[in-house]
N, C-alpha and C positions, 0 to 999 in steps of 0.2 A: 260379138258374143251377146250384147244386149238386143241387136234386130234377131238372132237366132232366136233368144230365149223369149220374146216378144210373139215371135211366130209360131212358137209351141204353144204358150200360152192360148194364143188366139185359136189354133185349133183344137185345143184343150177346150174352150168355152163353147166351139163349134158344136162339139161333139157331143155335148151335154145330151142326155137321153132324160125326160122327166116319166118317159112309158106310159104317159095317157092314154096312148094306144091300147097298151097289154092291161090296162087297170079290169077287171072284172065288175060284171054291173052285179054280179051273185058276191054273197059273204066269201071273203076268203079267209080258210082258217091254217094254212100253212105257206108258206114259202120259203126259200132256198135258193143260196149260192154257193155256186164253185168255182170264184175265182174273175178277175177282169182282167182287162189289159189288152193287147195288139194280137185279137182272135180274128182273123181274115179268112172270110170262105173261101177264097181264092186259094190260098194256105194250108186247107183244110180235106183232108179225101172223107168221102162215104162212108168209109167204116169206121173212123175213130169219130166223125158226127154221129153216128148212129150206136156207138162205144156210150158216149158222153149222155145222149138224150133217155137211152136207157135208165144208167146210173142215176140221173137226176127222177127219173118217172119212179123209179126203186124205190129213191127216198122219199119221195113226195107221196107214192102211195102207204109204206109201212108209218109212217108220222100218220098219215090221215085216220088207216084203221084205229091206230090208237085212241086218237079223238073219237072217235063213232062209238067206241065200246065204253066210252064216258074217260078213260084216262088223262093225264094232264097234260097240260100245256110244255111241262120241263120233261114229261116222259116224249113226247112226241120231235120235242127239238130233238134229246138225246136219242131217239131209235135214227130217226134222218140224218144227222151227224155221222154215226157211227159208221151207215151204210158206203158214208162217203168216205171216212177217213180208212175202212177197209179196201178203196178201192186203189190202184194206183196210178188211177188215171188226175187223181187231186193231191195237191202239197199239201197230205194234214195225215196224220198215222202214215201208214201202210207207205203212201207214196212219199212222205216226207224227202227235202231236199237234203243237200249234205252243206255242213259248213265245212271251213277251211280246213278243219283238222280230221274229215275223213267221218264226222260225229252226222248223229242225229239231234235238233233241240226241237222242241216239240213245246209250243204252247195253247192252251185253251180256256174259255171261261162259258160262263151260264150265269144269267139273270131272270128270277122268278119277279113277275108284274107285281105281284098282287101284294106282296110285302114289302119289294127290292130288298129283300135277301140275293147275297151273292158269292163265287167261288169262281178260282181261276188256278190255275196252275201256268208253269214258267220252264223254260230249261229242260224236258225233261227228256230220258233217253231210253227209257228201257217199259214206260207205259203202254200198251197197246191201245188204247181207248183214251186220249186223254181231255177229250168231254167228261169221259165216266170219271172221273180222277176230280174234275172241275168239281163234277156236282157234289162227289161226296165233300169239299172243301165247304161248298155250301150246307151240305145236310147233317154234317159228322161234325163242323170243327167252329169254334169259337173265332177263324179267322177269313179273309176273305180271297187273300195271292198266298201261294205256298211257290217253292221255289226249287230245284236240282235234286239232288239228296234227299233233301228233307221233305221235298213235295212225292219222291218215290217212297219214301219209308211211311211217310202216312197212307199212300195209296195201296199199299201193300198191306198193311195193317186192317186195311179197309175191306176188303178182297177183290179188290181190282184187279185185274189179270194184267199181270209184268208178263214181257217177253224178253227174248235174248235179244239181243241187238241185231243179229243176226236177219231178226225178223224187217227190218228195215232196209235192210242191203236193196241196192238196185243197180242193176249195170248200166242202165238208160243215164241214170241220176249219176252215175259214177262220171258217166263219161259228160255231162254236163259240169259237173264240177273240176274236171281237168282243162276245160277248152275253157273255160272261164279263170281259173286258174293261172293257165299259160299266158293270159293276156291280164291277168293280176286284177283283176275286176270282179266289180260284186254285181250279182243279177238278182233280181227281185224274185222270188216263188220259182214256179214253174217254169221252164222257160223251156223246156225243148218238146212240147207237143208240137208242134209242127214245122218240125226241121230247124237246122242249123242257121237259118239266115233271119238272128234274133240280134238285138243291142244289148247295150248291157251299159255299167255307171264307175266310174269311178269309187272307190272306195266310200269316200266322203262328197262324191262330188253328186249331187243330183240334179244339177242344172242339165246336165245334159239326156236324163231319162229318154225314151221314145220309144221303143216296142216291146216293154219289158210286162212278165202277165203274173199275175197276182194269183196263187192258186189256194188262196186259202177258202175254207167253206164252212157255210153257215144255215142256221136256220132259225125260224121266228115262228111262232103258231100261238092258235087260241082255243084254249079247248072252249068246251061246253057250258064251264061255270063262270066263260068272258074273261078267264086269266090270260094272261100274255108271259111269253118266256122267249129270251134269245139266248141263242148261244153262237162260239163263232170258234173253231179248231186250225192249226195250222203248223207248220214245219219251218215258215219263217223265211228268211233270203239263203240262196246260195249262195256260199263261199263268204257266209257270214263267220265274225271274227269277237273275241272279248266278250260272249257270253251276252251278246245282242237280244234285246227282246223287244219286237214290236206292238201293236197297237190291240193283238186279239187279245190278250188277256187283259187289256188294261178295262177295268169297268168304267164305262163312259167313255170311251174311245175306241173302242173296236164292240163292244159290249153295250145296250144298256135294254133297259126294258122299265115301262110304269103302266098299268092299269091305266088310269086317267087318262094316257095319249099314245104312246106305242111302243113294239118294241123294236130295235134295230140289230142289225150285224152288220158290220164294215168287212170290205175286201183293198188293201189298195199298201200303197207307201207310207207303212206304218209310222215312221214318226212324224210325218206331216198330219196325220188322226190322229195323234196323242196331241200334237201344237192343239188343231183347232177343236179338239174334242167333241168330234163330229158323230159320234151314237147318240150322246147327252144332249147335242145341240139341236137333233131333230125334233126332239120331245121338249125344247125349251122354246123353241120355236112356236111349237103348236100352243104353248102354256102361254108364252110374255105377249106373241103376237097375235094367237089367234088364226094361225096357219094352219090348215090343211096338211094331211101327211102328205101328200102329193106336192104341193108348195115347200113344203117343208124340207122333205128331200132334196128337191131341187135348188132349193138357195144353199143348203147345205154344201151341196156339191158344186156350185158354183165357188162358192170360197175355196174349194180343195183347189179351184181351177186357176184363182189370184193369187193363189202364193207357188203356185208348182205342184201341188200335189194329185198324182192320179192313181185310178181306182174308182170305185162306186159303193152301193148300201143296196140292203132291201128294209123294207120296215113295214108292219102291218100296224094300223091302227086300233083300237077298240069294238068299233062298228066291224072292220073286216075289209077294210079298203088298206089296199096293198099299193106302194111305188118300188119301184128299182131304178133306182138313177144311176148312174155311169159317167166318166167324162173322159174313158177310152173306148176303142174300137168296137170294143162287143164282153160282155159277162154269161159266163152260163148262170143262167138262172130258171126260178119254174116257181108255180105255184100251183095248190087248190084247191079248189073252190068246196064249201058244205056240202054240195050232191057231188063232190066226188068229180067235175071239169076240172081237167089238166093241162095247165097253159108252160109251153115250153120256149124258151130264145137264147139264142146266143150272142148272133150279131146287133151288130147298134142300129139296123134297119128290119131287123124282124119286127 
């Protein structure tokens, strides 16, 4: 078990992506993720590639107009968010995964730079939107985690658009959660875009991780006045159990954002981002040491990679210099740039 786990490790540190390649030498004032984990082009047909690049170009363009017409930095996360969490190609609204009890949980949060004011929501099952839900936590309430119930009755009060439950249903997701099920295991996010010939984990057991994909999505932007904003939406693990919440809404773990250095959004095995506090530590990084957000990312994710945990970030800095580091196979992700270049990747060698 220890040369196994020895061996993932290793190829876990292999794999590390720091994206100097995809960095833009132009300002970036948006970027976006939908998700990391075991994405093999080999695995992969033409039309759900071209499904996915879409959907990310959607979001990346409706966030950018925003920016152009002077709007904010938390308006531009939230239009790019939304676009995704409508789709049901990503585990966040729309596509959300099911837990054990046949449910949707649903978490999300938002971080504005420029104050670190913040808002997240937890649990929730009948929100449509539930970035939009986040933000009003931040803009509407005296608190910063709302939670089940009580994070829908404020959202509704708010005029957040609830939906039925119904609105979630998916037969794809259904039948993902019965074959996981039947073999009594928990899988991470998404796991059946590309066929049945996926892993999956133990309950409690995450030593043995290995092609499990993380479909949660996020987005970081700067508008015009150099504010910075992340946010990060998601549906969580299938065949998750006890009212589980991972690392999106946690602020500084799945979440953070500062003027001063950057903002990030996490994709990956949420409580191994809550252990190392990996949104928070990009931006502590750049502060105690003096790192680059490029550097920064990447030692970041290097530790995701020494204790077992995988997944990846995006983070944009101040200036507009973007990383997306990873330490799985491939993340969909995108950005761009102030005149409007659109940089798109999936795999770990785009």
């Amino acid at each position: 078990m220890k040369l196994f786990s020895l061996l993932i490790l290793l190829t876990m540190v292999a794999n590390i992506r720091a994206q100097s390649d995809g960095l833009s030498k132009e300002k970036v004032v948006l970027v976006i993720h939908g998700g990391a984990g075991t994405i093999l082009k080999k695995n992969m047909n033409t039309e759900k590639e071209t499904a996915y690049k879409q959907k990310i170009t959607q979001a990346l363009k409706a966030g950018y107009n925003v920016i152009q017409k002077g709007g904010t930095s938390v308006q531009a996360v939230q239009i790019s968010i939304n676009i995704m969490e409508d789709s049901p190609l990503f585990n966040a609204g729309k596509g959300s995964v099911y837990t054990n009890a046949e449910t949707q949980e649903m978490d999300a949060s938002i971080m504005n730079g420029e104050d670190k004011s913040a808002g997240a929501v937890g649990g929730v099952s009948t929100i449509k939107n539930p970035i939009n839900a986040a933000i009003a936590v931040m803009n509407e309430s005296q608190h910063v985690l709302l939670t089940g119930d009580g994070a829908e009755e404020f959202a509704k009060k708010c005029g957040i658009q609830i939906v039925d439950t119904s609105y979630f249903k998916s037969e794809m997701r259904m039948r993902q959660l019965k074959r996981v099920k039947d073999k009594e295991k928990t899988v991470l996010d998404h796991d059946d875009d590309q066929g049945d010939n996926n892993y999956s984990e133990d309950e409690f057991n995450v030593d043995s991780i290995e092609d499990e994909k993380f479909g949660t999505v996020g987005a970081v932007a700067l508008d015009k006045e150099n504010n910075l904003a992340a946010g990060t939406s998601t549906g969580g693990m299938t065949n998750k159990r006890y009212n589980r919440v991972g690392d999106s809404p946690i602020i500084g773990a799945g979440t953070y954002a500062d003027n001063s250095f950057c903002g990030v959004s996490c994709t990956g095995h949420g409580e191994y981002f809550i252990r190392n506090v990996v949104a928070y530590d990009v931006c502590a990084l750049m502060n105690y040491k003096n790192m680059t957000v490029v550097q920064a990312g990447q030692e970041v994710i290097k530790k995701q990679s020494e204790i077992g945990g995988s997944g990846g970030l995006i983070a944009l800095d101040r200036d507009g210099n973007v990383t997306m580091p990873f330490n799985t196979a491939g993340m969909y992700r995108g950005y761009i740039t102030e005149t409007g270049k659109i940089y798109i990747a999936i795999y770990g060698d785009d």
